[in-house]
PANU-157823 format. One record per residue: residue in one letter; x, y, z of N, C-alpha, C in turn. Coordinates in steps of 0.001 Angstrom, whole numbers, padded with zeros to 6 digits, always signed. Example, Ala and Ser with C-alpha at 12.3 -4.5 7.8 and 13.67 -1.06 7.14 Angstrom:
BEGIN
a+013190-005690+007800+012300-004500+007800+013200-003300+007800;s+012850-002250+007080+013670-001060+007140+012900+000030+007870;
***
This chain:
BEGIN
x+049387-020210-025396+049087-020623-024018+048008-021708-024041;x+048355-022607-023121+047561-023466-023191+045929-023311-022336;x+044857-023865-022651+043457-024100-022199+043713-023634-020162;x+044501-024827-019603+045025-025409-018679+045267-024116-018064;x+046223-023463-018708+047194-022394-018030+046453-021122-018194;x+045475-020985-019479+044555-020033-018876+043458-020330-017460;x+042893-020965-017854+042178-021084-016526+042890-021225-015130;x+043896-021509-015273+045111-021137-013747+045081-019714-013451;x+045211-019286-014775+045466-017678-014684+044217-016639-014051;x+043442-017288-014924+041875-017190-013826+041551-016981-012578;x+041654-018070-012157+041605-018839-010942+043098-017700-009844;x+043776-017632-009974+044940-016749-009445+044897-015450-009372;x+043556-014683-010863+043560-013470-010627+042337-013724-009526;x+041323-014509-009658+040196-014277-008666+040662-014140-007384;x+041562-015666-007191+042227-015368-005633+042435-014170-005154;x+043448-013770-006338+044130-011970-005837+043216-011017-005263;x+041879-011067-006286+040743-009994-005763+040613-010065-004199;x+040288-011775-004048+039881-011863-002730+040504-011806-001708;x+041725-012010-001613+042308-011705-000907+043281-010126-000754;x+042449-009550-001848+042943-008324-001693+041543-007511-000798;x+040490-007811-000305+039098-007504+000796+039786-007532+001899;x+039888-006564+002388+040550-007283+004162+039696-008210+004622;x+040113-009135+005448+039263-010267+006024+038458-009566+007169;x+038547-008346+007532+037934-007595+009012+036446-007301+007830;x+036539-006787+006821+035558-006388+005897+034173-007564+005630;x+034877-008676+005293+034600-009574+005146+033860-010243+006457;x+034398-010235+007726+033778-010666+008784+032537-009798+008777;x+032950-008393+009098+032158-007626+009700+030820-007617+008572;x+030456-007723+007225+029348-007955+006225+028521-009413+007171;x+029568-010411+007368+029002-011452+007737+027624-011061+009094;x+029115-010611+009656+028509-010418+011629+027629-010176+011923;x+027131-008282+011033+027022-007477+011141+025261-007561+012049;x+025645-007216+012647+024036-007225+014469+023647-005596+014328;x+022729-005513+013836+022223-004107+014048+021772-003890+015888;x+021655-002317+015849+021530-002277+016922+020200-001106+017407;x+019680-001336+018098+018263-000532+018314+019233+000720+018567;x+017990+001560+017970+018420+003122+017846+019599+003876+016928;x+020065+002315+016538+021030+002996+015574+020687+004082+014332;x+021576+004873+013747+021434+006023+012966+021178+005584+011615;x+019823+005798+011167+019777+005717+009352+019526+006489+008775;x+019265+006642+007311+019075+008268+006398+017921+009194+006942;x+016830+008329+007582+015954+009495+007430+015222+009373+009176;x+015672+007864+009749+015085+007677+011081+016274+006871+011613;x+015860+006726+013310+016880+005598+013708+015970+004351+013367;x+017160+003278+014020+016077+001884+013827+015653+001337+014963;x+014275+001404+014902+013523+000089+016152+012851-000299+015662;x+012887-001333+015823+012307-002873+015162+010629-002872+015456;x+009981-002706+014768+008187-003228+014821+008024-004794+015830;x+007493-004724+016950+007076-005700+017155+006255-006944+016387;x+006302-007994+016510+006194-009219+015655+004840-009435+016194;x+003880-008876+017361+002351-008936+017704+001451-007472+016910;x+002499-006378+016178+002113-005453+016003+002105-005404+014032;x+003524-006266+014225+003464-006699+012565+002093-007657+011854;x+001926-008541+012919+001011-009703+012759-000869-008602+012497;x-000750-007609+013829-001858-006516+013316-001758-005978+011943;x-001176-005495+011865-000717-004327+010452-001303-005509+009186;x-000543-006572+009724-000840-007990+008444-002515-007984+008161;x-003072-008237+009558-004246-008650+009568-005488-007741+009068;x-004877-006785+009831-005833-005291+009471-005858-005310+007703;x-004993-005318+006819-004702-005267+005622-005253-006608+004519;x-005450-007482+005783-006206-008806+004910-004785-009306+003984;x-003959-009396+004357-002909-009862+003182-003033-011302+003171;x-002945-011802+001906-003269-013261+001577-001518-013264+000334;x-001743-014607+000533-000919-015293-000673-001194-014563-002195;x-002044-014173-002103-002654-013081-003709-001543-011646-003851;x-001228-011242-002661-000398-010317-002201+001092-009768-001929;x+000957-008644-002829+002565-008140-003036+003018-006909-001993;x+003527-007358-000880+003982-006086+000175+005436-006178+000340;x+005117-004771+000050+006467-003717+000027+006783-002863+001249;x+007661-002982+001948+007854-002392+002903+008583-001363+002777;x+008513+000041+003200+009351+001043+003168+009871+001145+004368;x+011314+001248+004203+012276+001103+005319+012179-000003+006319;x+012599-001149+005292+012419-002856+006229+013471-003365+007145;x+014253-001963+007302+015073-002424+008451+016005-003897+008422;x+015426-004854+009134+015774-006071+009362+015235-007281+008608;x+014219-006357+008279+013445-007431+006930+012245-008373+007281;x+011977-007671+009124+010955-008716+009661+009570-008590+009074;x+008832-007768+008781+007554-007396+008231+007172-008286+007473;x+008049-008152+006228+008059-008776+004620+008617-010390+004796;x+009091-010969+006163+009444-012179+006185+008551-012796+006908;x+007615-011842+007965+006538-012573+008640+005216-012646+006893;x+005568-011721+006886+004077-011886+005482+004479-012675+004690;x+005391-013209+004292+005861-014507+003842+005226-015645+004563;x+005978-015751+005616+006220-017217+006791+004524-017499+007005;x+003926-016337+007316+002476-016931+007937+001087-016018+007009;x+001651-015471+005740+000347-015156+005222+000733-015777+003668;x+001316-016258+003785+001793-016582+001986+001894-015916+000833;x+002719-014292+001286+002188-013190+000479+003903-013534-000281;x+004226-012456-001446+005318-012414-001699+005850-010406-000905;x+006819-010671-001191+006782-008780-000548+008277-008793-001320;x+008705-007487-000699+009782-006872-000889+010188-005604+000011;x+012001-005519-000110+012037-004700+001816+012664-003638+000668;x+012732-002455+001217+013359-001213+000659+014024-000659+002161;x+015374-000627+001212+016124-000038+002551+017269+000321+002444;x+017678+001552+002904+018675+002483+002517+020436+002229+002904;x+020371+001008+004094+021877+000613+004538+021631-000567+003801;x+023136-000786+003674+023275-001927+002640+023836-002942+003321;x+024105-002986+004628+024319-004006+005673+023014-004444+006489;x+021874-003739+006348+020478-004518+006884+020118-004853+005486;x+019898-004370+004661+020016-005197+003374+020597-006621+003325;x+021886-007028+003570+022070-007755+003415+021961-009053+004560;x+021642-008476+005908+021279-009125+006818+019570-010037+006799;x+019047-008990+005882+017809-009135+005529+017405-010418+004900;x+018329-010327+003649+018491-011623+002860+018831-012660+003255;x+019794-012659+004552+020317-013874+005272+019064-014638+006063;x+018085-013627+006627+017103-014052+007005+016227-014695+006716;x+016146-013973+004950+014623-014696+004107+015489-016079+004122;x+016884-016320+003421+017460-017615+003415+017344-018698+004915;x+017635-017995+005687+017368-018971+006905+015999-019472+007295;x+014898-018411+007185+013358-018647+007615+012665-019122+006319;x+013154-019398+005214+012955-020178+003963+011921-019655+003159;x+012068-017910+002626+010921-017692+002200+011756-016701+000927;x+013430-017083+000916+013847-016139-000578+013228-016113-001887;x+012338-017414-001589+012329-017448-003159+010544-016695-003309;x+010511-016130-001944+008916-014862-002331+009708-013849-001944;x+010319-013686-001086+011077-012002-000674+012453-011980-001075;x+012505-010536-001614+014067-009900-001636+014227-008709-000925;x+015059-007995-000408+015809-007375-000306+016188-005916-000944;x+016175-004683-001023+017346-004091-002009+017878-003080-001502;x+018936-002156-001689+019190-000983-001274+018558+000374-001610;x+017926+000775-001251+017065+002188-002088+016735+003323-001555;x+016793+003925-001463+016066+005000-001475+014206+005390-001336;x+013397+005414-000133+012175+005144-000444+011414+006331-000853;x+012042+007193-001369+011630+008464-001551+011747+008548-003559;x+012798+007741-003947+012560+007631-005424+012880+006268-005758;x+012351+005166-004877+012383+004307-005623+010715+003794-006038;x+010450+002919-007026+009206+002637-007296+008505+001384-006930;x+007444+001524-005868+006567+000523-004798+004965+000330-005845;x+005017+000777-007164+003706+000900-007867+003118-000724-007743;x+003837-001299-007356+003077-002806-007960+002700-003217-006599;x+003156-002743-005700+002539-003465-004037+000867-003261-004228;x+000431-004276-003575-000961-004377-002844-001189-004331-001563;x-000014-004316-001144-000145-003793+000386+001308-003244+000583;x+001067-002109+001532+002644-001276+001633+002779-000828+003111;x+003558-001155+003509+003095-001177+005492+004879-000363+005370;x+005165+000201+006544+006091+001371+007494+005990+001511+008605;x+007177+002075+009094+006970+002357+009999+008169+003915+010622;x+007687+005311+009967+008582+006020+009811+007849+006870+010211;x+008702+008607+010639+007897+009257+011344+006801+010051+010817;x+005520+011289+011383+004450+011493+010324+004976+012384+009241;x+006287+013652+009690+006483+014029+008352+007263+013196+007031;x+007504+011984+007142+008052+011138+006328+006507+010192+005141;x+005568+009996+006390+004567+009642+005976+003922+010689+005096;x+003950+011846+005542+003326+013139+004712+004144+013064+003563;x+005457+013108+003511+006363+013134+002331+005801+012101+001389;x+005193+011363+001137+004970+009805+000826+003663+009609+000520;x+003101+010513+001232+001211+010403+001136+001078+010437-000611;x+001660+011925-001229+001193+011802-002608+000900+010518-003548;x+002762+010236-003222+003058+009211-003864+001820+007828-004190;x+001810+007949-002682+000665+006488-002122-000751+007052-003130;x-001403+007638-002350-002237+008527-003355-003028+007973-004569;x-001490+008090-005446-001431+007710-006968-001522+006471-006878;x-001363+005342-005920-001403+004283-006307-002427+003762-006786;x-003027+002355-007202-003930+001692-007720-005079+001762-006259;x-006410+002304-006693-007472+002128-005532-007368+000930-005329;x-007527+001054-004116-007823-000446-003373-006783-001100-002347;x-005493+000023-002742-004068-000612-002090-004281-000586-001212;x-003682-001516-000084-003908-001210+000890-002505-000753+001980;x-003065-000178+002827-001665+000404+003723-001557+000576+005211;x-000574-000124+005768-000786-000237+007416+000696+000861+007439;x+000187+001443+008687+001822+002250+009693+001438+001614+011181;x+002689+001822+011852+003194+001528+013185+002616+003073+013752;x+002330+003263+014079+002382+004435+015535+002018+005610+014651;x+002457+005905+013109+001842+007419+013054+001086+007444+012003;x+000903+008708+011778-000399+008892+011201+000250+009472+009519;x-001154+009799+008727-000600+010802+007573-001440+011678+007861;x-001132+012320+008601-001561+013790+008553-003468+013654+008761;x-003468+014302+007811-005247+014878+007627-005786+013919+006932;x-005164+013186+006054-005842+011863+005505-006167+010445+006643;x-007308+010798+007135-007800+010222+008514-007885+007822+008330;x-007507+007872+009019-006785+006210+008777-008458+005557+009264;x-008614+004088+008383-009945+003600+008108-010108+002673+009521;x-009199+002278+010028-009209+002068+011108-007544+001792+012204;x-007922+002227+013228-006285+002273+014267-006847+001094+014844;x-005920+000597+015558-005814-000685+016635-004959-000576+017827;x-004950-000730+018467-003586-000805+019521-003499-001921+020438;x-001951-002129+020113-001647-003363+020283-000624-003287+021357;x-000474-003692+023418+000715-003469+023755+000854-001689+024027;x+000019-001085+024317+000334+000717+023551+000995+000791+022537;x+000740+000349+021751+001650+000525+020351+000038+000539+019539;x+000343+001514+018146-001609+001468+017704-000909+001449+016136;x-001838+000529+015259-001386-000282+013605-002253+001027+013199;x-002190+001407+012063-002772+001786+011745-003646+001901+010025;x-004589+001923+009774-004342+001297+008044-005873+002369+006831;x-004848+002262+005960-006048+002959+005412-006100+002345+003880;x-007411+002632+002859-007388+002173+001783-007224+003074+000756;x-006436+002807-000412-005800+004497-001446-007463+004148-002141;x-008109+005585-001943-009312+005583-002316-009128+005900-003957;x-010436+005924-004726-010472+005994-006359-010492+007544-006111;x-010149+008593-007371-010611+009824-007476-011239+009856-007917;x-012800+010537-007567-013485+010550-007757-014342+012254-008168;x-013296+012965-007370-013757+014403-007680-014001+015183-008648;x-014996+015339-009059-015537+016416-010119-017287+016027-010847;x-017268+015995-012072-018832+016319-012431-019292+014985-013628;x-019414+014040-013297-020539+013093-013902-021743+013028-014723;x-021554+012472-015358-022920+012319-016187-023523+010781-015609;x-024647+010740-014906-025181+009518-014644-026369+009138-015134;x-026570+008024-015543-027437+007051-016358-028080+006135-015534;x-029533+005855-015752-029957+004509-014324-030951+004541-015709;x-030672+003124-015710-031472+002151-016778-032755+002466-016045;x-034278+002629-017293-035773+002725-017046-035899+003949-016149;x-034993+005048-015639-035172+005766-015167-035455+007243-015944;x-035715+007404-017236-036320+007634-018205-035352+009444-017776;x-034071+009921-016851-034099+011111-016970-032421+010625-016721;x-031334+011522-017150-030387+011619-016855-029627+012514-015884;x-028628+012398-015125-028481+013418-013848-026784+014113-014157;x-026761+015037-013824-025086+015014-013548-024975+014415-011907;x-023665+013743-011624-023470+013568-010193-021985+014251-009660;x-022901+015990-009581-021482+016434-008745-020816+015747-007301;x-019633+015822-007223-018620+015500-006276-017619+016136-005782;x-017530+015799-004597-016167+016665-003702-015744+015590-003036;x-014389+015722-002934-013790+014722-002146-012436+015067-001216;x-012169+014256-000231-011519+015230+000764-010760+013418+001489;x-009859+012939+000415-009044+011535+000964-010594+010690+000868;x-010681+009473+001437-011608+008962+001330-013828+009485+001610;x-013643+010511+002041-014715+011682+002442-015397+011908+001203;x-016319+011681+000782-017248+012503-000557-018102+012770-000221;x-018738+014077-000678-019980+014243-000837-020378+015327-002037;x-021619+015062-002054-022046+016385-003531-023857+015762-003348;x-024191+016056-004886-025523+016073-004993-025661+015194-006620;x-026763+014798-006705-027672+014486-008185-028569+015717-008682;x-027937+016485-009669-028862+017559-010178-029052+017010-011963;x-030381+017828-011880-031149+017679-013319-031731+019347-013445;x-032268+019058-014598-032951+020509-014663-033991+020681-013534;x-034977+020016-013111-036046+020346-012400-035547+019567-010754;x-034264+019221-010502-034322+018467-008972-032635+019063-008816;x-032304+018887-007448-031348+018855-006920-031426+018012-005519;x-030433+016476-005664-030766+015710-004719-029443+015502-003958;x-029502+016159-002770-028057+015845-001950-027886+014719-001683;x-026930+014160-001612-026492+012911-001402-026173+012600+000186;x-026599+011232+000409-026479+011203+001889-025963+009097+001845;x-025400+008859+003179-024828+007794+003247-023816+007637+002547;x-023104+008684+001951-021870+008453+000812-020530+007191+001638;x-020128+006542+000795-018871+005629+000900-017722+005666-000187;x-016651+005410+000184-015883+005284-001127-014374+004863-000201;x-014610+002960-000534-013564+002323+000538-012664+001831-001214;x-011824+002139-001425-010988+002115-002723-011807+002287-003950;x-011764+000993-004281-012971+001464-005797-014225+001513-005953;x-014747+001288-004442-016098+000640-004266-017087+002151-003739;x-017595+002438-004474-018451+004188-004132-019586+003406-003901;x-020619+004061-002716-021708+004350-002631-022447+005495-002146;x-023434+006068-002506-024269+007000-001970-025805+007107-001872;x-026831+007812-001071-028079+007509-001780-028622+009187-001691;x-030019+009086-002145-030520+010421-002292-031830+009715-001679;x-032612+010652-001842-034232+010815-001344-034710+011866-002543;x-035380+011123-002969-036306+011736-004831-037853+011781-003881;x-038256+012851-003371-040043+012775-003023-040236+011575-001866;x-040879+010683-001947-041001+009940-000946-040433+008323-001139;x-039740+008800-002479-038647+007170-002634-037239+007703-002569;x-036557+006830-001776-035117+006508-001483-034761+005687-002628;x-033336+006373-002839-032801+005124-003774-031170+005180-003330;x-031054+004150-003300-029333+003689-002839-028596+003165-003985;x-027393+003671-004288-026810+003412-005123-025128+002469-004961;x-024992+001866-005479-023408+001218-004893-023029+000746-006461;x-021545+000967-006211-021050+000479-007786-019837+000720-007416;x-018961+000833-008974-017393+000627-008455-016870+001771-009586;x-015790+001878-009273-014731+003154-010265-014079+002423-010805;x-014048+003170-012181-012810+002680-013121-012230+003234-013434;x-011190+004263-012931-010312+005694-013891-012100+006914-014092;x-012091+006928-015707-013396+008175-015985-014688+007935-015801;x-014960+006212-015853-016475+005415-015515-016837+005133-014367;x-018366+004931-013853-018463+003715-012603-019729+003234-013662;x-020069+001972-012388-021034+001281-012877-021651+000714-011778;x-022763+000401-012106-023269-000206-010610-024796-000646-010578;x-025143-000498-009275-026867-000695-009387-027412-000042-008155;x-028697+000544-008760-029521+001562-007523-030639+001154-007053;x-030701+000601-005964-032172-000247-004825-032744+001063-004533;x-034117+000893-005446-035120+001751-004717-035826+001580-003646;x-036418+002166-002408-036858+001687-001913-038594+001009-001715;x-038932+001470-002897-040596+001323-003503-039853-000550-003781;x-038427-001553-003761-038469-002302-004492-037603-002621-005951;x-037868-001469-006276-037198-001565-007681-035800-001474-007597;x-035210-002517-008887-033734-002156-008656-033287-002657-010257;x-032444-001445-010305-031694-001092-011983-030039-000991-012389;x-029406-001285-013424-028276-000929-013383-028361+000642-013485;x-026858+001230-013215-026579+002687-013369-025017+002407-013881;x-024829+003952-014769-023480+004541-015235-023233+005838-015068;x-022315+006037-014983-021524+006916-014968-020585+007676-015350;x-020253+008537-016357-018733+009004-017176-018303+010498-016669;x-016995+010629-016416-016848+011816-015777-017002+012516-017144;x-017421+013713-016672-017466+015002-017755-015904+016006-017965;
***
Protein backbone atom coordinates (compact mmCIF):
# COMPACT_ATOMS: atom_id res chain seq x y z
CA UNK A 1 0.00 0.00 0.00
CA UNK A 2 1.03 3.05 -0.87
CA UNK A 3 2.22 6.28 1.65
CA UNK A 4 -0.86 8.19 -0.19
CA UNK A 5 -3.45 5.52 0.43
CA UNK A 6 -2.49 5.08 3.92
CA UNK A 7 -3.00 8.37 5.00
CA UNK A 8 -6.54 8.34 3.04
CA UNK A 9 -7.20 5.51 5.17
CA UNK A 10 -6.53 7.71 8.10
CA UNK A 11 -8.18 10.49 7.30
CA UNK A 12 -11.62 8.21 6.49
CA UNK A 13 -11.27 6.32 9.71
CA UNK A 14 -11.13 9.79 11.63
CA UNK A 15 -14.09 11.04 9.60
CA UNK A 16 -16.01 7.80 10.63
CA UNK A 17 -15.33 8.53 14.42
CA UNK A 18 -16.76 11.86 13.89
CA UNK A 19 -19.37 11.45 12.38
CA UNK A 20 -20.25 8.59 14.27
CA UNK A 21 -20.93 11.65 17.71
CA UNK A 22 -24.41 12.61 17.03
CA UNK A 23 -24.28 16.19 15.94
CA UNK A 24 -27.15 17.00 18.94
CA UNK A 25 -24.01 15.83 21.29
CA UNK A 26 -21.80 17.88 19.69
CA UNK A 27 -24.03 21.06 19.71
CA UNK A 28 -25.21 20.63 23.05
CA UNK A 29 -21.02 20.43 24.61
CA UNK A 30 -20.82 23.60 22.48
CA UNK A 31 -24.19 25.46 23.78
CA UNK A 32 -24.23 24.22 26.87
CA UNK A 33 -25.77 27.62 29.35
CA UNK A 34 -25.79 26.50 32.81
CA UNK A 35 -28.53 27.40 34.75
CA UNK A 36 -28.91 28.95 38.37
CA UNK A 37 -29.94 26.38 40.80
CA UNK A 38 -29.15 23.71 38.73
CA UNK A 39 -28.30 20.17 40.43
CA UNK A 40 -24.50 19.24 41.18
CA UNK A 41 -22.71 16.41 43.31
CA UNK A 42 -22.66 17.99 46.44
CA UNK A 43 -24.62 21.64 45.99
CA UNK A 44 -26.79 23.39 43.40
CA UNK A 45 -25.16 26.16 41.36
CA UNK A 46 -25.31 29.99 42.04
CA UNK A 47 -22.87 31.91 40.76
CA UNK A 48 -20.68 34.23 43.41
CA UNK A 49 -21.20 37.67 42.60
CA UNK A 50 -18.29 39.45 40.66
CA UNK A 51 -18.42 42.58 43.70
CA UNK A 52 -18.20 39.63 46.22
CA UNK A 53 -15.50 37.69 44.19
CA UNK A 54 -13.49 40.99 43.83
CA UNK A 55 -13.88 40.97 48.14
CA UNK A 56 -12.83 37.38 48.70
CA UNK A 57 -9.77 38.54 46.10
CA UNK A 58 -8.98 41.47 48.11
CA UNK A 59 -9.45 40.27 51.60
CA UNK A 60 -6.79 37.44 50.59
CA UNK A 61 -4.24 40.03 49.13
CA UNK A 62 -3.86 37.85 45.95
CA UNK A 63 -1.12 39.21 43.73
CA UNK A 64 0.46 37.86 40.50
CA UNK A 65 2.89 35.76 43.12
CA UNK A 66 -0.35 33.68 43.55
CA UNK A 67 -1.75 30.23 42.93
CA UNK A 68 -5.76 30.01 43.56
CA UNK A 69 -7.59 27.11 43.45
CA UNK A 70 -11.04 27.16 43.56
CA UNK A 71 -13.18 24.39 44.93
CA UNK A 72 -16.23 23.94 43.03
CA UNK A 73 -15.58 26.78 40.19
CA UNK A 74 -18.72 26.29 38.74
CA UNK A 75 -18.42 28.63 35.73
CA UNK A 76 -14.91 29.38 36.29
CA UNK A 77 -15.61 33.09 37.30
CA UNK A 78 -13.45 33.38 40.56
CA UNK A 79 -10.18 31.89 39.03
CA UNK A 80 -10.81 34.07 35.74
CA UNK A 81 -11.43 37.32 37.66
CA UNK A 82 -8.02 36.49 39.71
CA UNK A 83 -6.48 36.16 36.51
CA UNK A 84 -8.05 39.27 34.51
CA UNK A 85 -7.48 41.83 37.43
CA UNK A 86 -4.99 40.41 40.04
CA UNK A 87 -2.42 38.63 37.83
CA UNK A 88 -2.61 35.50 39.85
CA UNK A 89 -2.46 32.05 38.05
CA UNK A 90 -5.38 29.68 39.64
CA UNK A 91 -7.10 26.66 38.83
CA UNK A 92 -11.11 25.61 38.92
CA UNK A 93 -12.01 22.10 40.37
CA UNK A 94 -15.20 20.92 39.34
CA UNK A 95 -17.21 17.94 39.30
CA UNK A 96 -19.56 18.44 35.83
CA UNK A 97 -17.67 18.13 32.95
CA UNK A 98 -19.85 20.53 30.92
CA UNK A 99 -18.99 23.66 33.35
CA UNK A 100 -15.65 22.35 33.00
CA UNK A 101 -15.63 22.78 29.75
CA UNK A 102 -17.58 25.98 29.54
CA UNK A 103 -15.02 27.19 31.92
CA UNK A 104 -12.20 26.81 29.53
CA UNK A 105 -14.14 28.52 26.79
CA UNK A 106 -14.11 31.40 29.04
CA UNK A 107 -10.41 31.54 30.18
CA UNK A 108 -9.99 31.33 26.08
CA UNK A 109 -12.32 34.19 25.39
CA UNK A 110 -11.29 36.63 28.50
CA UNK A 111 -7.55 35.71 27.50
CA UNK A 112 -6.14 34.34 30.59
CA UNK A 113 -5.69 30.19 29.45
CA UNK A 114 -2.43 30.37 29.46
CA UNK A 115 -2.59 31.17 33.74
CA UNK A 116 -5.94 29.17 34.32
CA UNK A 117 -7.22 25.68 33.62
CA UNK A 118 -10.00 23.93 34.24
CA UNK A 119 -10.48 20.12 35.36
CA UNK A 120 -13.03 17.62 36.29
CA UNK A 121 -12.62 16.41 39.98
CA UNK A 122 -13.73 15.61 42.70
CA UNK A 123 -12.95 18.28 45.61
CA UNK A 124 -13.03 15.94 48.27
CA UNK A 125 -9.94 13.73 46.81
CA UNK A 126 -8.47 15.74 44.58
CA UNK A 127 -5.10 17.58 45.57
CA UNK A 128 -5.23 21.74 46.09
CA UNK A 129 -1.61 21.37 48.21
CA UNK A 130 0.11 23.92 46.04
CA UNK A 131 -2.64 26.84 46.18
CA UNK A 132 -1.77 30.02 48.09
CA UNK A 133 -5.00 31.04 48.10
CA UNK A 134 -8.16 28.66 47.97
CA UNK A 135 -11.56 30.54 47.94
CA UNK A 136 -15.45 28.45 47.72
CA UNK A 137 -18.25 28.78 47.93
CA UNK A 138 -20.15 25.55 49.36
CA UNK A 139 -22.31 24.84 52.20
CA UNK A 140 -20.81 24.82 56.16
CA UNK A 141 -21.00 21.03 56.39
CA UNK A 142 -18.95 20.77 53.13
CA UNK A 143 -16.60 23.42 54.53
CA UNK A 144 -16.31 21.27 57.80
CA UNK A 145 -15.67 18.24 55.51
CA UNK A 146 -12.60 20.18 54.07
CA UNK A 147 -11.45 22.09 57.17
CA UNK A 148 -8.88 19.13 57.96
CA UNK A 149 -7.69 18.95 54.74
CA UNK A 150 -7.08 22.93 54.62
CA UNK A 151 -5.57 22.61 58.04
CA UNK A 152 -2.64 20.61 56.69
CA UNK A 153 -1.93 23.05 54.30
CA UNK A 154 1.28 25.23 54.19
CA UNK A 155 0.85 28.18 57.13
CA UNK A 156 0.18 31.16 55.69
CA UNK A 157 -2.44 29.90 52.98
CA UNK A 158 -4.74 31.86 52.62
CA UNK A 159 -8.63 31.23 52.32
CA UNK A 160 -11.81 33.22 51.46
CA UNK A 161 -15.73 31.54 51.49
CA UNK A 162 -18.93 33.19 50.21
CA UNK A 163 -21.59 33.21 52.96
CA UNK A 164 -20.42 30.30 55.30
CA UNK A 165 -18.47 29.60 57.82
CA UNK A 166 -16.10 26.50 59.10
CA UNK A 167 -17.60 25.78 61.94
CA UNK A 168 -15.64 26.65 65.26
CA UNK A 169 -12.53 27.61 63.44
CA UNK A 170 -13.55 31.40 63.85
CA UNK A 171 -12.72 33.42 60.32
CA UNK A 172 -9.84 36.39 60.69
CA UNK A 173 -12.06 38.61 59.26
CA UNK A 174 -16.00 38.64 57.51
CA UNK A 175 -17.06 41.51 55.23
CA UNK A 176 -20.35 41.98 53.73
CA UNK A 177 -20.87 42.88 50.60
CA UNK A 178 -24.71 43.59 49.05
CA UNK A 179 -25.92 41.15 52.25
CA UNK A 180 -23.79 38.72 51.00
CA UNK A 181 -20.55 38.47 53.82
CA UNK A 182 -16.63 37.08 52.20
CA UNK A 183 -15.26 35.55 54.53
CA UNK A 184 -11.36 34.63 55.09
CA UNK A 185 -9.07 33.08 57.32
CA UNK A 186 -5.22 32.25 57.51
CA UNK A 187 -4.11 28.12 57.84
CA UNK A 188 -2.27 28.93 61.04
CA UNK A 189 1.40 27.04 61.92
CA UNK A 190 0.96 24.16 64.65
CA UNK A 191 2.17 25.16 67.18
CA UNK A 192 0.80 23.01 70.09
CA UNK A 193 2.83 21.40 72.63
CA UNK A 194 6.19 21.99 74.77
CA UNK A 195 9.33 24.07 73.62
CA UNK A 196 12.53 24.57 74.64
CA UNK A 197 13.27 28.41 74.36
CA UNK A 198 16.57 30.19 74.12
CA UNK A 199 16.93 34.29 74.24
CA UNK A 200 20.47 35.18 73.51
CA UNK A 201 22.34 37.08 76.95
CA UNK A 202 19.41 35.96 78.77
CA UNK A 203 21.72 33.75 80.72
CA UNK A 204 18.46 31.10 81.66
CA UNK A 205 16.57 28.78 79.40
CA UNK A 206 12.60 28.33 79.48
CA UNK A 207 10.30 25.64 78.22
CA UNK A 208 7.38 27.51 76.24
CA UNK A 209 4.27 25.49 76.93
CA UNK A 210 1.34 25.85 74.39
CA UNK A 211 -2.26 25.24 73.62
CA UNK A 212 -3.85 25.97 70.65
CA UNK A 213 -7.42 26.04 69.56
CA UNK A 214 -7.29 27.02 65.22
CA UNK A 215 -5.53 30.22 65.25
CA UNK A 216 -6.10 30.93 69.43
CA UNK A 217 -2.85 30.15 71.63
CA UNK A 218 -2.08 30.45 74.78
CA UNK A 219 0.24 28.78 77.59
CA UNK A 220 3.06 30.08 79.76
CA UNK A 221 7.20 30.44 79.98
CA UNK A 222 8.22 28.10 82.87
CA UNK A 223 11.75 27.53 84.40
CA UNK A 224 12.59 26.05 87.59
CA UNK A 225 12.13 29.16 89.80
CA UNK A 226 9.25 31.28 87.45
CA UNK A 227 6.14 30.55 85.73
CA UNK A 228 5.24 33.38 83.23
CA UNK A 229 1.74 33.35 81.56
CA UNK A 230 1.70 34.57 78.42
CA UNK A 231 -0.38 37.47 77.40
CA UNK A 232 -0.95 39.39 73.91
CA UNK A 233 -0.48 35.96 72.14
CA UNK A 234 -0.80 36.05 68.03
CA UNK A 235 -0.30 33.45 65.55
CA UNK A 236 -1.58 34.89 61.92
CA UNK A 237 0.07 31.74 59.77
CA UNK A 238 3.69 31.50 60.54
CA UNK A 239 4.09 34.61 62.26
CA UNK A 240 3.69 33.84 66.43
CA UNK A 241 3.80 36.41 68.94
CA UNK A 242 3.39 36.60 72.66
CA UNK A 243 4.69 38.53 75.72
CA UNK A 244 5.09 37.83 79.47
CA UNK A 245 5.77 40.19 82.44
CA UNK A 246 9.20 38.82 84.36
CA UNK A 247 8.94 41.29 87.84
CA UNK A 248 8.70 44.73 86.64
CA UNK A 249 10.09 44.14 82.93
CA UNK A 250 7.86 43.22 80.03
CA UNK A 251 9.25 41.48 77.28
CA UNK A 252 7.52 40.94 73.87
CA UNK A 253 8.41 38.41 71.76
CA UNK A 254 7.56 37.98 67.81
CA UNK A 255 9.19 35.48 65.46
CA UNK A 256 8.10 32.97 62.94
CA UNK A 257 7.51 28.92 62.72
CA UNK A 258 9.20 26.53 60.87
CA UNK A 259 7.64 22.87 61.17
CA UNK A 260 9.78 21.89 64.99
CA UNK A 261 11.74 25.55 65.25
CA UNK A 262 10.83 29.34 65.63
CA UNK A 263 13.07 32.10 65.72
CA UNK A 264 12.72 35.53 66.39
CA UNK A 265 13.45 38.52 68.67
CA UNK A 266 12.24 39.69 72.24
CA UNK A 267 11.83 43.79 73.00
CA UNK A 268 12.28 44.28 76.50
CA UNK A 269 10.75 46.88 77.84
CA UNK A 270 13.81 48.28 80.15
CA UNK A 271 15.04 48.74 76.03
CA UNK A 272 16.84 45.78 75.47
CA UNK A 273 16.36 43.65 72.55
CA UNK A 274 17.82 39.99 71.66
CA UNK A 275 17.44 37.19 69.27
CA UNK A 276 15.35 34.06 70.62
CA UNK A 277 14.86 30.15 69.62
CA UNK A 278 12.92 27.77 69.92
CA UNK A 279 12.76 23.69 69.28
CA UNK A 280 9.75 21.73 70.00
CA UNK A 281 10.47 19.01 72.57
Amino acid sequence: MTMRRKLLGVALLALGIALSVPAGAQKRAADFEPQVGQAGKDVIWVPTPLEVIDKMLTMTQTTANDFVIDLGSGDGRTVIQAAKKYGARGLGIEYNPDMVALSNRAAQKEGVADKVKFVKADIFEADFSQATVITMYLLPDLNIKLRPKILDMKPGTRVASHQFTMGEWQPDETAHVDNRQALFWVVPAKVAGTWRLRANGMGQDFDLALKQNFQVIEGSLQSATRDLLLSATTLRGNQIGFSVVDGSVRRDYRGRVAGNTMEGTVRSSNGAEVKWQATRK
